[in-house]
N, CA, C and O atoms as CSV, one atom per row, in Angstrom:
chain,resi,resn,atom,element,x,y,z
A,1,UNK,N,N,88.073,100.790,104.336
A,1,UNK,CA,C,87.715,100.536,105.707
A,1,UNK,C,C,87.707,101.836,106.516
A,1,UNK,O,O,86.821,102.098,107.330
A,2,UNK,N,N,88.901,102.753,106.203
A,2,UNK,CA,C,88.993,103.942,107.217
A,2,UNK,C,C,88.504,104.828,106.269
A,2,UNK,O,O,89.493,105.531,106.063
A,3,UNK,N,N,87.469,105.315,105.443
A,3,UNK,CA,C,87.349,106.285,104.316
A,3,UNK,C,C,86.762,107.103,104.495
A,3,UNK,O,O,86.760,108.155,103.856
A,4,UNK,N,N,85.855,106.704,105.787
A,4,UNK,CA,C,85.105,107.915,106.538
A,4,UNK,C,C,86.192,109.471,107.294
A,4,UNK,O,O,85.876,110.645,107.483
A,5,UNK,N,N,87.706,108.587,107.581
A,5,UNK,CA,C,87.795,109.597,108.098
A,5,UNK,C,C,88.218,110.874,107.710
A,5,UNK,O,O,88.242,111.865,108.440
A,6,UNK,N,N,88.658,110.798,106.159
A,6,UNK,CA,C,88.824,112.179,105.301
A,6,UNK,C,C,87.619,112.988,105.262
A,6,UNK,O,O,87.542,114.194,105.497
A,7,UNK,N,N,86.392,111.936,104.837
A,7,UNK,CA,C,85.067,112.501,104.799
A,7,UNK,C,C,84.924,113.835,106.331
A,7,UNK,O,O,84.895,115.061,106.436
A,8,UNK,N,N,84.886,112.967,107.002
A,8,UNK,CA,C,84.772,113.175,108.376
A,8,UNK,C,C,85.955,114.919,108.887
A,8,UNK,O,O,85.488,115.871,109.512
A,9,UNK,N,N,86.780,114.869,108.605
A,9,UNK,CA,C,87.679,115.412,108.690
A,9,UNK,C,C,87.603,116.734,107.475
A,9,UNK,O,O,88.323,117.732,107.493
A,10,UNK,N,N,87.059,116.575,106.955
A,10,UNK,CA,C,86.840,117.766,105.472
A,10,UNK,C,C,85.325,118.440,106.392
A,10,UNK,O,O,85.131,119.656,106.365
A,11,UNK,N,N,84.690,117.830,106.894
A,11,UNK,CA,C,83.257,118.304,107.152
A,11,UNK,C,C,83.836,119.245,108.017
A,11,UNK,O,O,83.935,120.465,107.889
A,12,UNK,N,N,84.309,118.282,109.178
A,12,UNK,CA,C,84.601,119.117,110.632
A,12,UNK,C,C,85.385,120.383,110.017
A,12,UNK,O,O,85.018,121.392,110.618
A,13,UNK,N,N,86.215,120.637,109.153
A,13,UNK,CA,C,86.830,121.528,108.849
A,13,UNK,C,C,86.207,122.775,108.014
A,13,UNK,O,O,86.595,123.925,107.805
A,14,UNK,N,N,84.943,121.942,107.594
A,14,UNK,CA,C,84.041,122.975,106.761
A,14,UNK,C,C,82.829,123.689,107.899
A,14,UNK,O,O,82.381,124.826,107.750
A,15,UNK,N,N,82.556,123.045,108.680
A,15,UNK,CA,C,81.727,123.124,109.779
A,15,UNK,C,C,82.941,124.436,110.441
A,15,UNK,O,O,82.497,125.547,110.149
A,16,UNK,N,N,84.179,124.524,111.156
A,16,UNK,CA,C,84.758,125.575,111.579
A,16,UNK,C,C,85.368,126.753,110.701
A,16,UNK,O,O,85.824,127.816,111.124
A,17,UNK,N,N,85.276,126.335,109.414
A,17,UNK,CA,C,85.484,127.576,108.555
A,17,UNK,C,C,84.185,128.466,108.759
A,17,UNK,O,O,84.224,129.696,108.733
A,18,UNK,N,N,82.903,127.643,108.986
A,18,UNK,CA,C,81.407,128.316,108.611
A,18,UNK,C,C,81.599,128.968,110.011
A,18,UNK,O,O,81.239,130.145,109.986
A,19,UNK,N,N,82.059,128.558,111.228
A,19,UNK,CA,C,82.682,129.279,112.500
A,19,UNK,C,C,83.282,130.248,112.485
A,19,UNK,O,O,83.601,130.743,113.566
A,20,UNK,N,N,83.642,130.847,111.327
A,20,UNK,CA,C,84.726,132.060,111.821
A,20,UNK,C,C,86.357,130.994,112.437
A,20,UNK,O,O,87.036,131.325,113.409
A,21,UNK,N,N,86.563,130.050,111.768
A,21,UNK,CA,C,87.343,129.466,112.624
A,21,UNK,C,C,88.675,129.457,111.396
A,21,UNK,O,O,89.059,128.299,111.237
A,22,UNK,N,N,88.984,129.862,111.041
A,22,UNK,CA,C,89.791,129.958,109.897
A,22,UNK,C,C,90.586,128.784,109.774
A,22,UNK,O,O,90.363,127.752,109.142
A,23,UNK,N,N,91.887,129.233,110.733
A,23,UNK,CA,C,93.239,128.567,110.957
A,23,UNK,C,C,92.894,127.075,111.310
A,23,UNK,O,O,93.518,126.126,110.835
A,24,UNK,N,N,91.603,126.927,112.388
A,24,UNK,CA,C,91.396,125.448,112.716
A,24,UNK,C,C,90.796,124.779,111.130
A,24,UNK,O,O,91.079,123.676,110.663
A,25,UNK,N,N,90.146,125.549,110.688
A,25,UNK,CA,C,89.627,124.683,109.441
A,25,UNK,C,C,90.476,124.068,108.551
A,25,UNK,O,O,90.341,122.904,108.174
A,26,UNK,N,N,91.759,125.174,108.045
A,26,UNK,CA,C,92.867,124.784,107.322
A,26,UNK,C,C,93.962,123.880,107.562
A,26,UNK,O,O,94.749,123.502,106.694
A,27,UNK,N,N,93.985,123.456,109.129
A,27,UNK,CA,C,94.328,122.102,109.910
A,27,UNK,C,C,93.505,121.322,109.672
A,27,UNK,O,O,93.970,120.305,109.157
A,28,UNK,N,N,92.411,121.320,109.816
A,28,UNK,CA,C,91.310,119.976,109.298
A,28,UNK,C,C,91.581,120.005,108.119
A,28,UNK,O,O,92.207,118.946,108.073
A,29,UNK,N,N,91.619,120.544,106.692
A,29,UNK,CA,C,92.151,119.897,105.415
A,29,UNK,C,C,92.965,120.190,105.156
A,29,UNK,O,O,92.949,120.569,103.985
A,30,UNK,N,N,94.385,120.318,105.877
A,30,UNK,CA,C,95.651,119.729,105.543
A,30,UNK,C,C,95.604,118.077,106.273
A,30,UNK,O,O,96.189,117.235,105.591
A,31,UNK,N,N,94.885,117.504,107.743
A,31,UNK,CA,C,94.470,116.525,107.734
A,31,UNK,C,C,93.621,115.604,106.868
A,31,UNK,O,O,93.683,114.400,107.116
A,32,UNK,N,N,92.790,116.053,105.824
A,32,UNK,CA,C,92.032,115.747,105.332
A,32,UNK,C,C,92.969,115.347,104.308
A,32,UNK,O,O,92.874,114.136,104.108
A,33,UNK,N,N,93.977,115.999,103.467
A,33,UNK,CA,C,94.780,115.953,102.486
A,33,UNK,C,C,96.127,114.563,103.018
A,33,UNK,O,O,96.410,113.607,102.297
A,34,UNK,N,N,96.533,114.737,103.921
A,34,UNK,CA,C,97.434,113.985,104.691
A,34,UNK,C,C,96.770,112.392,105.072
A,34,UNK,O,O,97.516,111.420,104.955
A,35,UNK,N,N,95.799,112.266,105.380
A,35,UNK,CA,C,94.531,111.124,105.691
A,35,UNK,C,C,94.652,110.511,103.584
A,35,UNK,O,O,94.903,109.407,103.102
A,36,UNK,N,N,94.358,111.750,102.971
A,36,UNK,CA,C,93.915,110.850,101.791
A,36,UNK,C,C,95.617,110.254,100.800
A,36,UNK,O,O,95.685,109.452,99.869
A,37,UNK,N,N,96.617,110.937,101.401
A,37,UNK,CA,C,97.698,110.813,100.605
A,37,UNK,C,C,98.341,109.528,101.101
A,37,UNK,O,O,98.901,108.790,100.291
A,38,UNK,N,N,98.281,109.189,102.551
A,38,UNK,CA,C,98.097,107.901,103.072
A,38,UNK,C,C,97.819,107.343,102.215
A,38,UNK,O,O,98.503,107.053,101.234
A,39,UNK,N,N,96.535,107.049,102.499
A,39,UNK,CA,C,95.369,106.255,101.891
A,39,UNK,C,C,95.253,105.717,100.929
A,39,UNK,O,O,94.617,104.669,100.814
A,40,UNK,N,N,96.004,106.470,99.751
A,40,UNK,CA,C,96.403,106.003,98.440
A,40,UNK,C,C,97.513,105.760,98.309
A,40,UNK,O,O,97.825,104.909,97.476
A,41,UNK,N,N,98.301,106.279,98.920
A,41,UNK,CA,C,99.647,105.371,99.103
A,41,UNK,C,C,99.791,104.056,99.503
A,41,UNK,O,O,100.644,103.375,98.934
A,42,UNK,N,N,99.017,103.508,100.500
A,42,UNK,CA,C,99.089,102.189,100.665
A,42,UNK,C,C,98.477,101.521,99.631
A,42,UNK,O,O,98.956,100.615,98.950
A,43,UNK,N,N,97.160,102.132,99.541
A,43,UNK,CA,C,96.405,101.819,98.587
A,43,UNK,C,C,96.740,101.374,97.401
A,43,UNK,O,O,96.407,100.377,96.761
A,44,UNK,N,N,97.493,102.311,97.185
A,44,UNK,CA,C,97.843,102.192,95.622
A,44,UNK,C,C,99.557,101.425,95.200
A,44,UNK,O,O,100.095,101.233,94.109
A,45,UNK,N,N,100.036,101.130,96.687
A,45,UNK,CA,C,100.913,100.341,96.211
A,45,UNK,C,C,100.857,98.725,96.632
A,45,UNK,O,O,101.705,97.928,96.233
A,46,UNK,N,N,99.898,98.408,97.373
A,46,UNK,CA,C,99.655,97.197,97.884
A,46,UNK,C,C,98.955,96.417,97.114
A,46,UNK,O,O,99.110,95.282,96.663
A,47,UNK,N,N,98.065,97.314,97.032
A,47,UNK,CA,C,96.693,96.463,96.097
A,47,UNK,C,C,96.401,96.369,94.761
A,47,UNK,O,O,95.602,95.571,94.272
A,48,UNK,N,N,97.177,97.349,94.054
A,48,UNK,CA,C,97.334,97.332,92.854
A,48,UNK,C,C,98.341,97.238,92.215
A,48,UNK,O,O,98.351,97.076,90.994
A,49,UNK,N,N,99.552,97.342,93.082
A,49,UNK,CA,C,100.546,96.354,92.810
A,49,UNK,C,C,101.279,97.594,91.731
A,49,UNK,O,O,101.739,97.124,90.690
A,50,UNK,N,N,101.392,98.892,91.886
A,50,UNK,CA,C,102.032,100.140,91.054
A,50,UNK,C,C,103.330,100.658,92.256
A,50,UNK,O,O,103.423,100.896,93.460
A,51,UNK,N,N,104.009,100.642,91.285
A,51,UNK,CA,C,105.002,100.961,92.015
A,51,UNK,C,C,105.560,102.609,92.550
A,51,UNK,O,O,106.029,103.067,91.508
A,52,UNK,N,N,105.645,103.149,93.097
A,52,UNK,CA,C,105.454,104.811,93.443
A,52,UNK,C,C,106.715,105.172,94.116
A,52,UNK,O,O,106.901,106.326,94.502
């Protein structure tokens, strides 16, 4: 349901690296990383029923 927003969040971060934007980019994918570790965490313990 929310899967866009890693997508989303990796771009914007690739979009300000191509900026000269360094430090902001490497905040967008440590968000990007943090968004997906979520993501499979619920993911992966709700719905598939694995225990972590």
């Amino acid at each position: 349901m929310y899967m866009f927003l890693p997508f989303l969040s990796a771009f914007i971060g690739l979009v300000l690296v191509w900026l000269d934007k360094r430090l902001a980019g490497l905040t967008f994918l440590a968000i990007t990383v943090a968004v997906l570790m979520i993501w499979f965490r619920f993911h992966a313990t709700n719905h598939l029923n694995i225990s972590l």
